[in-house]
Steps between C-alpha positions, in 0.01 A plus 500: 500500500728206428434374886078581478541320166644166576451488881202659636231502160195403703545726765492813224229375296309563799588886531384493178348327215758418216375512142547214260756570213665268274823362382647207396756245644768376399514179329586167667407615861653330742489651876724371753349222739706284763401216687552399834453174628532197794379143487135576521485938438527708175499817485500716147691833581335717167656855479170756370415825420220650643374684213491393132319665137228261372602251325855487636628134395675347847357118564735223363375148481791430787344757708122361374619160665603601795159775562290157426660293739565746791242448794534827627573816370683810758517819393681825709120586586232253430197792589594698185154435336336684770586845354206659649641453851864525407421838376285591839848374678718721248265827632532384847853520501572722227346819682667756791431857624766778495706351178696803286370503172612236291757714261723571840554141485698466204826682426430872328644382180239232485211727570392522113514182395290390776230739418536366145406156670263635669350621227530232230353262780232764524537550875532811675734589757222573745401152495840329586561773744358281776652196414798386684791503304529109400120507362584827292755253376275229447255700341748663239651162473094345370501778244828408356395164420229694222867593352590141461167376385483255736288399825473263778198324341687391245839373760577182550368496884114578373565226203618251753227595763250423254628163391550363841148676601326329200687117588373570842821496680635695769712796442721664814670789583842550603382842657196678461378840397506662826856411548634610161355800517619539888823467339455825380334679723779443803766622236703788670414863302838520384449192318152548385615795333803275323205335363320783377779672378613221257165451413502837358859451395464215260087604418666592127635167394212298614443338224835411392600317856145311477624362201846428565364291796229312338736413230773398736212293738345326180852360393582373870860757540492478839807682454377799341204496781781484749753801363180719533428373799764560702608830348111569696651358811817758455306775449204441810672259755243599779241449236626188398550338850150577628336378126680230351775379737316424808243402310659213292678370814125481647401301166756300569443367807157465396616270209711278681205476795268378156763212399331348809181473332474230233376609163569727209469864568551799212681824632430766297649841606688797369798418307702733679493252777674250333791663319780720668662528795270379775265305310264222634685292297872576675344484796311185484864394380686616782265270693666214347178446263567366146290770306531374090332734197307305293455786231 
């Protein structure tokens, strides 16, 4: 949950639509953002999460500035809006003949609490039965988010996408849907099944780690982000080197490659990213780049 939730929110809102909730934030929001910079290149590094209630209060006037007067904005996929043919990818992939049924999947002790997921997501078995272990995931992981009253429409990717869409300037993609959900799809079994397993695991307390980590990502504790974080990377080091370490070092390069371009760029991606052990932002730092926050 915690790694659908801050890493991969898109991807599940295409298994399946989230419904709107609501909540409220804490006061004096203040996400973390760091900026990276040469003589003639800025680059905004913005830490998000993919899905947010309505009326979730995130923008500062720091982070208003710097939306205003960035000329581009990238974003981990930049064909998000598409969902009509990010959902036709999902069922290409998602799909394979010969799979056991999906309770063989999870450990016996877990088998009744995922039919009570099944159920309160008002799915039957049957239906996931064909789905490849990672999408079962995904698919759990989308009905979740109706726990947490939040959904991608309301995330701070879709706000963005719409501002920079509406000021008629471009918007990039550090990957693209395809690849993302490739990620998943070449996942061994063995760790597909991690994945569904602690879906199913942590399925009860939803709620209360949504919260905890929109509280700690609206005051900026990158350190709180990064404690959670890492205890992830303990717990699923296969998972975690195919999905967020080789990733970020891919970002990275692709971040020093932009400080070739002049202009001002806004990064906005998952602020798992950018705290912990393995972050962009260590890694753009072990390059010998001067990465400061600015809030």
């Amino acid at each position: 949950m915690r790694i659908l939730l801050r890493l991969f929110g898109p991807l599940a809102a295409f298994a399946l639509v989230a419904c709107a909730g609501s909540a409220q934030s804490e006061p004096a929001a203040k996400p973390a953002m760091w900026k990276l910079a040469d003589e003639d290149t800025t680059i905004y590094l913005f830490g998000t999460l993919h899905i947010l209630p309505p009326g979730f209060t995130w923008r500062t006037p720091k982070f208003d500035a710097v939306a205003a007067s960035a000329d581009t904005l990238v974003l981990e996929i930049a064909d998000q809006g598409d969902a009509r043919q990010a959902a036709e990818r999902f069922r290409a992939l998602a799909t394979s003949d010969g799979l056991p049924p999906l309770h063989e999947r999870v450990p016996p002790a877990q088998r009744p609490v995922l039919a009570e997921m099944l159920k309160k997501a008002g799915l039957s078995e049957s239906q996931l039965d064909g789905y490849e272990t990672w999408a079962a995931a995904l698919t759990l992981g989308a009905a979740l988010y109706r726990d947490v009253g939040a959904s991608a429409e309301h995330g701070v990717e879709q706000t963005l996408s719409g501002q920079f869409t509406q000021a008629s300037k471009p918007i990039e993609g550090l990957e693209t849907t395809a690849q993302q959900l490739g990620f998943f799809d070449t996942l061994p079994e063995a760790s597909q099944r991690r994945l569904l397993a602690s879906m199913v695991e942590e399925s009860e307390g939803s709620a209360k780690q949504y919260a905890a980590m929109a509280a700690a990502w609206s005051r900026g504790d990158i350190n709180a982000i990064a404690v959670t974080f890492d205890d992830e990377l303990r717990i699923s080091p296969d998972l975690a080197e195919i999905l967020i370490r080789k990733r970020n070092a891919n970002w990275t390069a692709a971040l020093e490659k932009r400080l070739e371009t002049p202009g001002t760029v806004l990064v906005a991606v998952g602020a798992g990213h950018l705290a912990g052990k393995d972050s962009v932002v260590d890694m753009l730092r072990a390059r010998g780049l001067k990465v400061q926050r600015v809030q």
